[in-house]
C-alpha positions as semicolon CSV with decimal commas, in nm:
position;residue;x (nm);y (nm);z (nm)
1;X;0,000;0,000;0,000
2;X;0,145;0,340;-0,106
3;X;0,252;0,531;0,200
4;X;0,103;0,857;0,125
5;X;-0,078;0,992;0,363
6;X;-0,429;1,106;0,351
7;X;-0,533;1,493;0,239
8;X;-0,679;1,715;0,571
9;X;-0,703;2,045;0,624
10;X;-0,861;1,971;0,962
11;X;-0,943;1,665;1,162
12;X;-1,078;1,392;0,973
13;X;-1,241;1,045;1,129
14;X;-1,124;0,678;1,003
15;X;-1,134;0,628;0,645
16;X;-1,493;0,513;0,534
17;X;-1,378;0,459;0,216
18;X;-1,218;0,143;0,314
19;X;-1,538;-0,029;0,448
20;X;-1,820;0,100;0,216
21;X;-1,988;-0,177;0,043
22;X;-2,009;-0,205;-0,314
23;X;-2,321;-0,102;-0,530
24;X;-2,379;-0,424;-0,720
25;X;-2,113;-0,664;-0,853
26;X;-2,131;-0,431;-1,161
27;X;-2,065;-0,071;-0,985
28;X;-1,770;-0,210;-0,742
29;X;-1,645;0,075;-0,543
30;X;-1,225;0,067;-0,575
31;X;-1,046;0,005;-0,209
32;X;-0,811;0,306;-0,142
33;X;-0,532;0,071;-0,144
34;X;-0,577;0,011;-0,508
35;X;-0,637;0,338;-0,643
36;X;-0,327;0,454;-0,427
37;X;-0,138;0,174;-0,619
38;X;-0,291;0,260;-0,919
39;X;-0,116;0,640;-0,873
40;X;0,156;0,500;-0,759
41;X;0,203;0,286;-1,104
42;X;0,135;0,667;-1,308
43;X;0,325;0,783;-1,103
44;X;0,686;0,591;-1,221
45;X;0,572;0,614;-1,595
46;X;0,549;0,995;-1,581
47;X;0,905;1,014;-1,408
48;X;1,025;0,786;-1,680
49;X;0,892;0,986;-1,971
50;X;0,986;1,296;-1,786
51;X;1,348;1,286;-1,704
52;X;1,260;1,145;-1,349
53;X;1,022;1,503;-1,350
54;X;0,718;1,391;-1,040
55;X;0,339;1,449;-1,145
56;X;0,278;1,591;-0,836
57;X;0,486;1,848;-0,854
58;X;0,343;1,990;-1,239
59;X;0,055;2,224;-1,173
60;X;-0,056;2,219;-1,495
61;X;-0,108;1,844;-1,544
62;X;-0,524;1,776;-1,572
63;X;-0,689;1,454;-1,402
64;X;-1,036;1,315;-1,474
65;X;-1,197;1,017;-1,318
66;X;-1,490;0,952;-1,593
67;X;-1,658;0,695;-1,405
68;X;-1,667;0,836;-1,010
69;X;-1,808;0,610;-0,754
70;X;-1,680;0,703;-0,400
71;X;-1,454;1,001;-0,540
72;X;-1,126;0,772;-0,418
73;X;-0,902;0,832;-0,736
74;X;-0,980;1,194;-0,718
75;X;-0,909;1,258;-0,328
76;X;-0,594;1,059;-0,335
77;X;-0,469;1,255;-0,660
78;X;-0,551;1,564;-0,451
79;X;-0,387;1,429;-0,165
80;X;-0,091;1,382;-0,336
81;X;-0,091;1,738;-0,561
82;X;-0,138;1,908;-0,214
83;X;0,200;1,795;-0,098
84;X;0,391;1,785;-0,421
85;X;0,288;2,178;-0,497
86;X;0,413;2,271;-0,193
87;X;0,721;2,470;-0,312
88;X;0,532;2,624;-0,604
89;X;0,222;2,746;-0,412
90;X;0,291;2,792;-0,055
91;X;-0,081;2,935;0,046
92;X;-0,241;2,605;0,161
93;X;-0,570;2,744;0,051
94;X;-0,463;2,871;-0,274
95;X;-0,312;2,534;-0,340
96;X;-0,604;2,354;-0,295
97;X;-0,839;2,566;-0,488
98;X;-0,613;2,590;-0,746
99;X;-0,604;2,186;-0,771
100;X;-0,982;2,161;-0,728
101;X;-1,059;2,415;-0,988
102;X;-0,797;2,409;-1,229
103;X;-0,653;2,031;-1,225
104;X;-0,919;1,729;-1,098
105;X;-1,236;1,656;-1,259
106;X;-1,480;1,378;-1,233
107;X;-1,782;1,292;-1,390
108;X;-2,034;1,050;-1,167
109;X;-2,220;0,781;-1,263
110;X;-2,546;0,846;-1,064
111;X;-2,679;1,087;-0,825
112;X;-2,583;0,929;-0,489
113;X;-2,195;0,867;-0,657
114;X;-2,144;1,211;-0,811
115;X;-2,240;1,321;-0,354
116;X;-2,091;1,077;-0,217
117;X;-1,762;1,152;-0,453
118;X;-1,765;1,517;-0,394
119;X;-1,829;1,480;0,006
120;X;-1,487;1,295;-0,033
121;X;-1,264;1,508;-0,274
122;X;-1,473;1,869;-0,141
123;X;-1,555;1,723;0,266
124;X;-1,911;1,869;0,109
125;X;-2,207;1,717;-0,090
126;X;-2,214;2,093;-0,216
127;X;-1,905;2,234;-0,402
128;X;-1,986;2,586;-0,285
129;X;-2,176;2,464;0,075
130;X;-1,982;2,611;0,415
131;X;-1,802;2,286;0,494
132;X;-1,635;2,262;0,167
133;X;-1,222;2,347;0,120
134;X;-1,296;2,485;-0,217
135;X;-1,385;2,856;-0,192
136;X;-1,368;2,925;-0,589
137;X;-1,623;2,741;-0,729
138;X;-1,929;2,927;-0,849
139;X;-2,170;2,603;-0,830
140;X;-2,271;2,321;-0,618
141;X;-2,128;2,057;-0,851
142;X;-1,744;2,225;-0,866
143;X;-1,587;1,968;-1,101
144;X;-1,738;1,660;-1,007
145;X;-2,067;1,616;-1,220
146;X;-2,399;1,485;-1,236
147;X;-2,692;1,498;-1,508
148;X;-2,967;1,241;-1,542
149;X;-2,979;1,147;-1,889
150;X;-3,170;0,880;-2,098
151;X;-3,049;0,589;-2,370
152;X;-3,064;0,605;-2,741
153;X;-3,333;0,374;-2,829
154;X;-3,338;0,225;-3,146
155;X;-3,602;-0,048;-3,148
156;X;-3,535;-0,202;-2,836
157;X;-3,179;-0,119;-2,760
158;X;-2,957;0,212;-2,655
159;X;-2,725;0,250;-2,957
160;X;-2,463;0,385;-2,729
161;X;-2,471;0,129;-2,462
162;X;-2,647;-0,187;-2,575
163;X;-2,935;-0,150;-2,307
164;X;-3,227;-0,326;-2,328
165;X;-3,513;-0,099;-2,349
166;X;-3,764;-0,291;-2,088
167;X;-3,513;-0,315;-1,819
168;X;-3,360;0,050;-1,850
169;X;-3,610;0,281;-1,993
170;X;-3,747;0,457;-1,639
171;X;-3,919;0,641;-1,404
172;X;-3,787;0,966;-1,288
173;X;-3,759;0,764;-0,921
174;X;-3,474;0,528;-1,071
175;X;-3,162;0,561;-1,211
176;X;-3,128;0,521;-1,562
177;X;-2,761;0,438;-1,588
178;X;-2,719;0,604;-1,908
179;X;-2,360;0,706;-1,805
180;X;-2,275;1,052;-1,962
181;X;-1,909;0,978;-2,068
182;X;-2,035;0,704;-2,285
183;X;-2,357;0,840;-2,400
184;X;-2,261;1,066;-2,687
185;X;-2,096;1,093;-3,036
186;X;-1,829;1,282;-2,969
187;X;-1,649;1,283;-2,629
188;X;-1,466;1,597;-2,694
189;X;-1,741;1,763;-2,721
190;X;-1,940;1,647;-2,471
191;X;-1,671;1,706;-2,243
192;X;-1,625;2,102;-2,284
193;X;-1,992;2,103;-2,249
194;X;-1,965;1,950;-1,955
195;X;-1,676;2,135;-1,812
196;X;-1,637;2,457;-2,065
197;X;-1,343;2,561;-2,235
198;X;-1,099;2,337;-2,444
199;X;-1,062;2,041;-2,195
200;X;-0,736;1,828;-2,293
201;X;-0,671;1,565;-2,022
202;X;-0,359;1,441;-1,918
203;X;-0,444;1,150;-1,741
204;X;-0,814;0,955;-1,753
205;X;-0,816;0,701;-1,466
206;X;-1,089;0,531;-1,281
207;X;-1,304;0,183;-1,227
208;X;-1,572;0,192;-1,510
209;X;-1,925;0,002;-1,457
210;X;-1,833;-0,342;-1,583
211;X;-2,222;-0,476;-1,704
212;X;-2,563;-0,394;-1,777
213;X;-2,865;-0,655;-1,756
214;X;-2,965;-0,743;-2,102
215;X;-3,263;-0,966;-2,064
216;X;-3,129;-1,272;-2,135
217;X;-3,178;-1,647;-1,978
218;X;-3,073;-1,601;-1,616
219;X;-2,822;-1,349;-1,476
220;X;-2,728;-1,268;-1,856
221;X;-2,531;-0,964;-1,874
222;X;-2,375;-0,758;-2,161
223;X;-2,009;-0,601;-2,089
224;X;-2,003;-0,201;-2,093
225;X;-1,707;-0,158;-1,965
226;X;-1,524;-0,166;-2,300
227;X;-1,703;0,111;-2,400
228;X;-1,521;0,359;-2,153
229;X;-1,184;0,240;-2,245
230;X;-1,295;0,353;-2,639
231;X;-1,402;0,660;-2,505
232;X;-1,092;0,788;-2,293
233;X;-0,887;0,714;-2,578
234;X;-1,064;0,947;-2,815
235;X;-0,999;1,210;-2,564
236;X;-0,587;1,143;-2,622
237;X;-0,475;1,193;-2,306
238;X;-0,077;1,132;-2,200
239;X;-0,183;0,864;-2,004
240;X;-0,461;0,619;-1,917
241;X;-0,506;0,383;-1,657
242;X;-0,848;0,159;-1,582
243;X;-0,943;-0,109;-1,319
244;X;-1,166;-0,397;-1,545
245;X;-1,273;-0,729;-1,549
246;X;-0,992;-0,948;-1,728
247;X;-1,239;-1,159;-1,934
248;X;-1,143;-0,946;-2,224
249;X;-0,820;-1,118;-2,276
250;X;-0,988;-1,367;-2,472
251;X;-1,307;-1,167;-2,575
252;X;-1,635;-1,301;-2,583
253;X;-1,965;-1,153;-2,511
254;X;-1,927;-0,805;-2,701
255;X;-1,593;-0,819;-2,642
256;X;-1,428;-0,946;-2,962
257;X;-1,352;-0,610;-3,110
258;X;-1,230;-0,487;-2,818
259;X;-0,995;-0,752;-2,769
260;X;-0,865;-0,737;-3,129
261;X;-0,811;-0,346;-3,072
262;X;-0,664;-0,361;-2,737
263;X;-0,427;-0,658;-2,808
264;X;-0,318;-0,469;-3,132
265;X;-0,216;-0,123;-2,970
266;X;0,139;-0,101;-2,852
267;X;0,087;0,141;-2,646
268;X;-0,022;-0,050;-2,378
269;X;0,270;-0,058;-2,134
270;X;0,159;-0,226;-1,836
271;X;-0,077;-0,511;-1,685
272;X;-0,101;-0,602;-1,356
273;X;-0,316;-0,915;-1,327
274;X;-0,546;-1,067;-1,075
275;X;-0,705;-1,387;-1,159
276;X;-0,884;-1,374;-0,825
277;X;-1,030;-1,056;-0,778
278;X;-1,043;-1,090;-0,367
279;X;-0,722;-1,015;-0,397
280;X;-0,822;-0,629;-0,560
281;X;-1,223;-0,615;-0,421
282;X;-1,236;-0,898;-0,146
283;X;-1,638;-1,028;-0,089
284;X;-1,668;-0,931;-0,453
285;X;-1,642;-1,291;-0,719
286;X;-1,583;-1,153;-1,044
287;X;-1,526;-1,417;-1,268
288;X;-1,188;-1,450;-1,459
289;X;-1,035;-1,220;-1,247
290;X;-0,934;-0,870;-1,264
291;X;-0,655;-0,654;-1,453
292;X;-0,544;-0,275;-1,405
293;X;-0,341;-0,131;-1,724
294;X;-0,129;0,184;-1,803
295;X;-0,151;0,311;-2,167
296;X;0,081;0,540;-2,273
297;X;0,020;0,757;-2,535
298;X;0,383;0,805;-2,658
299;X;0,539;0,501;-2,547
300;X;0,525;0,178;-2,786
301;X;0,639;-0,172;-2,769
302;X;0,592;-0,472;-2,550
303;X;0,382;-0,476;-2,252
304;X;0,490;-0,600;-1,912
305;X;0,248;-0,856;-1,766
306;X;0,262;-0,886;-1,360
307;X;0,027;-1,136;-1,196
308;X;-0,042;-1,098;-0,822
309;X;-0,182;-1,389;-0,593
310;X;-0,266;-1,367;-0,265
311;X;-0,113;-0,996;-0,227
312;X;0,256;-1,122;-0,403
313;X;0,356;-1,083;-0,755
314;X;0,399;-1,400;-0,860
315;X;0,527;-1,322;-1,167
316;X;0,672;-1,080;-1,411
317;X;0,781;-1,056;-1,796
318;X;0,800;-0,800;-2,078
319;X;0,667;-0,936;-2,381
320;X;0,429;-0,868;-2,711
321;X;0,072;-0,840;-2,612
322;X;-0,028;-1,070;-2,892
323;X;0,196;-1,373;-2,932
324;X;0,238;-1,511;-3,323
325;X;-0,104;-1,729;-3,425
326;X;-0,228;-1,689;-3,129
327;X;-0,601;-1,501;-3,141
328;X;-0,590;-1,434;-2,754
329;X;-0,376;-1,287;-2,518
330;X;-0,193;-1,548;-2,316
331;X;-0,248;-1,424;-1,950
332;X;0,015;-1,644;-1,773
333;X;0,375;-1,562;-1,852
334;X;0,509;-1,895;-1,757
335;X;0,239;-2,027;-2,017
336;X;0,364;-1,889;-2,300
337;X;0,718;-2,078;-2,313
338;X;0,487;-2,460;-2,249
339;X;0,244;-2,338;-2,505
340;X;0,515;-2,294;-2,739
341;X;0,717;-2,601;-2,660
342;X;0,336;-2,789;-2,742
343;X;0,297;-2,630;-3,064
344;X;0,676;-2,632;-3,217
345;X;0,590;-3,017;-3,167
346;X;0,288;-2,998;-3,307
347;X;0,359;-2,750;-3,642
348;X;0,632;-2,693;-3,820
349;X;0,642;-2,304;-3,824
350;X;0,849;-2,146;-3,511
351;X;0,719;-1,970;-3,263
352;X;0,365;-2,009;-3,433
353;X;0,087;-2,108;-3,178
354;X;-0,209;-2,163;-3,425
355;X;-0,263;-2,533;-3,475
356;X;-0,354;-2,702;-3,849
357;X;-0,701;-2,750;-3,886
358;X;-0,610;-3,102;-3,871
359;X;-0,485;-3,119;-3,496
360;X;-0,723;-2,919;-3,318
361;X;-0,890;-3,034;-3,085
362;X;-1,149;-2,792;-3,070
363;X;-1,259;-2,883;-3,416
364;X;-1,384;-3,212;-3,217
365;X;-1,633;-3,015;-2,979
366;X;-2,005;-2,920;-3,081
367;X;-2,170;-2,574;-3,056
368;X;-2,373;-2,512;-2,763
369;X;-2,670;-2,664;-2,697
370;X;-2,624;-2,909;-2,983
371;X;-2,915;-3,114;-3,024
372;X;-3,118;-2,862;-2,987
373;X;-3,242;-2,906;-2,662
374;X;-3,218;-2,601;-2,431
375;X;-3,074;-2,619;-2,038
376;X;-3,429;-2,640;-1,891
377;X;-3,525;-2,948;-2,119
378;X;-3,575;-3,231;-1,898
379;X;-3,743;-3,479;-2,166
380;X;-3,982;-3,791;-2,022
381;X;-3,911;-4,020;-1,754
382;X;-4,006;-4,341;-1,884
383;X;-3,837;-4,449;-2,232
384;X;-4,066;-4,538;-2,481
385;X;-4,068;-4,818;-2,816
386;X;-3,788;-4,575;-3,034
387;X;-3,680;-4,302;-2,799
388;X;-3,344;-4,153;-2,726
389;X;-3,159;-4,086;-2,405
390;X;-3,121;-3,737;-2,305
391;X;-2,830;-3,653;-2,068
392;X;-2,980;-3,293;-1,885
393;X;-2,967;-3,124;-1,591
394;X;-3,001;-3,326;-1,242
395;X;-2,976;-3,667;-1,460
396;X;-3,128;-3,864;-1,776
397;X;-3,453;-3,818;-1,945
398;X;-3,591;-3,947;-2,271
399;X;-3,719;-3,833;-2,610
400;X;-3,872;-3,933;-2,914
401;X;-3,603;-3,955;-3,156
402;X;-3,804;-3,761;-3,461
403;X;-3,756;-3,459;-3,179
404;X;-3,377;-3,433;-3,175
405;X;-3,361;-3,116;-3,474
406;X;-2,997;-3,117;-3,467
407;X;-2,684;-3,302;-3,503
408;X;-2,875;-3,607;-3,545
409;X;-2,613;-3,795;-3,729
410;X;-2,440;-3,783;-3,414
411;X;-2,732;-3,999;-3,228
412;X;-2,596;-4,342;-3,313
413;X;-2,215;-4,261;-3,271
414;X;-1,953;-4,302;-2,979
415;X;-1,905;-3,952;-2,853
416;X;-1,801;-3,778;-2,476
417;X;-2,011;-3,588;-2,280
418;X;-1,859;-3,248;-2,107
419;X;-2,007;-2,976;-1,912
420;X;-2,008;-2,557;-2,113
421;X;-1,902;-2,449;-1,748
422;X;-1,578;-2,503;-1,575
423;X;-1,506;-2,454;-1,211
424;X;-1,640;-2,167;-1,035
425;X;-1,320;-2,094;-0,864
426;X;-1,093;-1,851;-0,929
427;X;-0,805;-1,943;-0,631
428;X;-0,585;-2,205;-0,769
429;X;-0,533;-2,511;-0,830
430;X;-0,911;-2,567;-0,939
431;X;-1,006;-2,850;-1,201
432;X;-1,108;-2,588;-1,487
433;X;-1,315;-2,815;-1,648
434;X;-1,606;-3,010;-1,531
435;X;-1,636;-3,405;-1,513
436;X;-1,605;-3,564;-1,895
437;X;-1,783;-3,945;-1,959
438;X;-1,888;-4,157;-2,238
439;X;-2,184;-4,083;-2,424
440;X;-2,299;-4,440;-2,571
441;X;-2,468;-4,490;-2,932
442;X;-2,831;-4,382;-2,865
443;X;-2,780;-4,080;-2,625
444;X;-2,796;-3,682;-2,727
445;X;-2,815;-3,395;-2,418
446;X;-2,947;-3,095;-2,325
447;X;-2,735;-2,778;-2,349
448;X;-2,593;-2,858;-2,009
449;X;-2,319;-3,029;-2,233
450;X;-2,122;-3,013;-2,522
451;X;-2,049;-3,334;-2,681
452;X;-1,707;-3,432;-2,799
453;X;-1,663;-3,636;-3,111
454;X;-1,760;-3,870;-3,282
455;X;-1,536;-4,163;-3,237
456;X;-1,519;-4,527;-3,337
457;X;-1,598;-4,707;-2,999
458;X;-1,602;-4,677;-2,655
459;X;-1,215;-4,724;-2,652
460;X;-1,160;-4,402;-2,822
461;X;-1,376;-4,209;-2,567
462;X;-1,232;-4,329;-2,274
463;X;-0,894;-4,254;-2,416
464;X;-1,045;-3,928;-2,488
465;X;-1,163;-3,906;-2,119
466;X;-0,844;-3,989;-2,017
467;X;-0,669;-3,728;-2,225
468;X;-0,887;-3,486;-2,057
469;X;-0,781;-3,582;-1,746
470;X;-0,421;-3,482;-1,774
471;X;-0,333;-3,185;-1,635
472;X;-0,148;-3,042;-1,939
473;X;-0,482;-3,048;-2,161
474;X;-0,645;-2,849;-1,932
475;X;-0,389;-2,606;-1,897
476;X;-0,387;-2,562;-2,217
477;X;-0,784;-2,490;-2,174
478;X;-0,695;-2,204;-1,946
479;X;-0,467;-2,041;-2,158
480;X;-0,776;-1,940;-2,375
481;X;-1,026;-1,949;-2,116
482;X;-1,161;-1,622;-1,980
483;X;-1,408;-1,738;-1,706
484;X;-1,646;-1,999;-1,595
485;X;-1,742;-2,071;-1,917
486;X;-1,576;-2,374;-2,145
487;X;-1,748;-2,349;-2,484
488;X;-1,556;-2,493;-2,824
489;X;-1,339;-2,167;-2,837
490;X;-1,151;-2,265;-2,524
491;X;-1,006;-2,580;-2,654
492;X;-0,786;-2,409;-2,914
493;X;-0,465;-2,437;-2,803
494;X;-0,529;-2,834;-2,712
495;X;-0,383;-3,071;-3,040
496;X;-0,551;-3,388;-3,084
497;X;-0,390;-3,680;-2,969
498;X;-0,384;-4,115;-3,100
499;X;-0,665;-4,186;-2,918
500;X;-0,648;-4,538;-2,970
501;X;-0,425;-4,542;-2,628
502;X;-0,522;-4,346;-2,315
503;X;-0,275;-4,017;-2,175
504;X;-0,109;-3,926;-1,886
505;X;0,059;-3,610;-1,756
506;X;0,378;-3,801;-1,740
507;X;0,368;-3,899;-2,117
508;X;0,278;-3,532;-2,240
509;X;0,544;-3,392;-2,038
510;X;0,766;-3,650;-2,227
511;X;0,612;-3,582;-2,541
512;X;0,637;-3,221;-2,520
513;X;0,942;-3,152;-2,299
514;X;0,833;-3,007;-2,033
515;X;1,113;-2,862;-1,759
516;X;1,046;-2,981;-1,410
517;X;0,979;-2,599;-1,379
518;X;0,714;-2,559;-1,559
519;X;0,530;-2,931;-1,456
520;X;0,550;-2,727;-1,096
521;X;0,389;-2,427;-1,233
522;X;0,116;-2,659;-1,444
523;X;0,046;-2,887;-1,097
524;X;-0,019;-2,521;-0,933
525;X;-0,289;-2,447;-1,118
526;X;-0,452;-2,731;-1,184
527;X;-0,571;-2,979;-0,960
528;X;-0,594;-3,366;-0,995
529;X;-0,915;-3,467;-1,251
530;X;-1,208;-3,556;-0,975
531;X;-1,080;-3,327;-0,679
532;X;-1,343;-3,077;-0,539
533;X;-1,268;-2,727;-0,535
534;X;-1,198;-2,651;-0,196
């Protein structure tokens, strides 16, 4: 934790920014540890671009936090200005309304955020109240602001956002959580109407809402936190740093684009990963983890990749964002060297880790819900004259076989059953894939699994199952895989194998030379087929 110390101009009580609870898994409020960290990361990359100059001490520099929850990343950048402005502006009170006016901005994301950010950067709800340490602002917003606005609706979506019309279009009573710094066509413009003047940022930093509901089958959410990145670049500041959910390494819902333009810009300097995010929000389960990033506006080349467990960087390379064939970006640094060793045995182009059609694995593994049937199918209990089993939810049902709409050449063939969903952990070692068996001749299933094949005979799928097993294959499953779920995608760094023998770790290792080294890093993260998480 950085060792700055807090900004007071009088008595303050314990820090309640440290124990406020979070809004919803999708507006988490950022611990002051981690923004402080967060500065502290800036911090370093403006001394290094800046002849060892400190941000702190540069009264012209401009902040914004575009996304302001509790008002953390502003008070702390205040905190910090106060002291390193010393020497330039003596008068206490001239140097804080000079930093508050002239040099931190926010804008909130609702109407409790945009008070509860400006009681902590102004010790007042009201920018201009009696209580407040800023005695130069001519309204009761200062520079942390606040306007209800509505979506875009076209049909039934917001064409900014992606929000679904029935769950977002409001009363007056509700928040709408059309979030201003997203909501427009132009950023630059909307930002000098917001704040007036020509408004050219030098650093954008913050925690952007990570989801919106979109209606879909359960707790379906869309990602919106992509969105704020695009945003904040389009403003060009020096720097930018965000706090976001790590899923976006290898895309997925919405995210595709994003990944693709994010793993292509060079100018990303910096990740620091958390593939459990207790470690950054503890009580909060954000699956697939969490990263924070530095972008640097004039600063190209590799990126260097830090991953923290358990408060302890575990690990720590410089190295291109988007390895050679590969269509994701390979989170763990020790992975990279065992994913290569796998696929210079498996290809014959170096340092190339894009499999041949004819070795992938993945081109072995069905679509989602591939016969059709939907998770909540359940079929009949009793099989009649003709009828097919159904492997569903909670155990087997039956159906007539004239019912099964797809994949129905796959009825009558060998094949292995896995679950779309992993493990629900994200401390290591956890299994990362569910429990795989044999699907006999005669079966199909419900989307609550993929099916795997087809093969010859049962031989085959118990090799297959037993390939699965090894704690190499699935390693190689969470190389590409993002979160809790394990569609076809995440099996594209996993080669086929003969599958007219069964696998073990030992035999991979062999196969693939493995250092002792990395088997220890492998066994860390993945634990024995058939344990339970703990």
């Amino acid at each position: 934790m950085s060792d700055r110390v807090s900004f007071s101009l009088r008595g303050r009580n314990p820090d309640v920014l440290t124990c406020i609870a979070n809004l919803s898994n999708d507006e988490v409020f950022t611990p002051p540890e981690l923004a402080n960290r967060m500065l502290d990361t800036l911090e370093e990359a403006w001394a290094a671009d800046n002849g060892g100059a400190s941000i702190w001490a540069d009264s012209s520099v401009r902040f914004l936090d575009p996304c302001t929850k509790s008002g953390v990343f502003l008070r702390e950048i205040t905190s910090r200005l106060v002291k390193g402005l010393t020497d330039e502006i003596p008068d206490l009170q001239q140097r804080v309304d000079h930093i508050l006016t002239k040099q931190v901005f926010g804008i909130a994301i609702t109407q409790l955020t945009s008070l509860l950010a400006r009681r902590s950067v102004y010790c007042s709800k009201h920018a201009i109240g009696e209580h407040s340490i800023a005695k130069m602002f001519t309204s009761d917003a200062g520079n942390i602001w606040f306007e209800r606005l509505e979506h875009s609706w076209v049909g039934d979506r917001c064409t900014h956002c992606g929000a679904n019309q029935s769950d977002y279009d409001r009363g007056t009573d509700l928040e709408t959580h059309a979030y201003a710094f997203i909501h427009n066509d132009d950023i630059g413009v909307r930002a000098r109407q917001i704040f007036g003047g020509d408004m050219q940022f030098d650093v954008i930093i913050g925690n952007p809402p990570y989801q919106l509901s979109d209606s879909g089958f359960g707790t379906s959410a869309a990602p919106i936190y992509q969105f704020f990145v695009e945003k904040a670049k389009e403003l060009d500041p020096r720097f930018l740093s965000f706090v976001i959910p790590a899923r976006w390494y290898s895309g997925g819902k919405g995210l595709d684009d994003f990944r693709a333009a994010m793993l292509s810009d060079n100018r990303l300097r910096l990740i620091e990963d958390y593939p459990d995010s207790n470690d950054v929000f503890p009580g909060t389960q954000i699956k697939g983890g969490v990263c924070y990033f530095l972008w640097d506006r004039d600063k190209h080349g590799n990126v260097t990749v830090k991953t923290h467990d358990k408060g302890e960087v575990i690990s720590e390379a410089t190295r291109p964002l988007l390895e050679i064939g590969a269509d994701v970006f390979i989170r763990y640094n020790e992975g990279v060297s065992i994913l290569k060793k796998v696929m210079e045995t498996e290809t014959t182009t170096p340092n190339d880790l894009s499999l041949p059609p004819r070795k992938q694995f993945a081109s072995l593994v069905s679509s989602r819900k591939p016969f059709g049937f939907d998770t909540t199918f359940k079929g009949k209990t009793t099989k009649s004259a003709g009828d097919v089993s159904v492997y569903r939810n909670g155990g087997i049902g039956y159906v007539a076989r004239a019912e099964v709409k797809a994949s129905a050449d796959a009825i009558d063939k060998w094949k292995v059953y896995i679950p779309p969903l992993g493990s629900g952990s994200d401390a290591f070692p956890h299994p990362i894939l569910g429990r795989a068996f044999v699907g006999e001749p005669g079966s199909v299933s419900s989307e609550t699994y993929l099916y795997i094949g087809p093969f010859a005979n049962e031989r085959e799928c118990k090799n297959v199952v037993s390939y699965i097993a090894t704690r190499l294959f699935r390693f190689l499953v969470l190389l590409h895989k993002p979160s809790q779920h394990a569609t076809r995608v995440v099996y594209t760094f996993v080669p086929k194998q003969d599958f007219s023998k069964s696998w073990t770790d030992e035999e991979l290792y062999a196969k693939y030379g493995i250092s002792s080294d990395e088997i220890s890093f492998i066994e860390k993260m993945i634990r024995v087929s058939g344990e339970a998480d703990e």
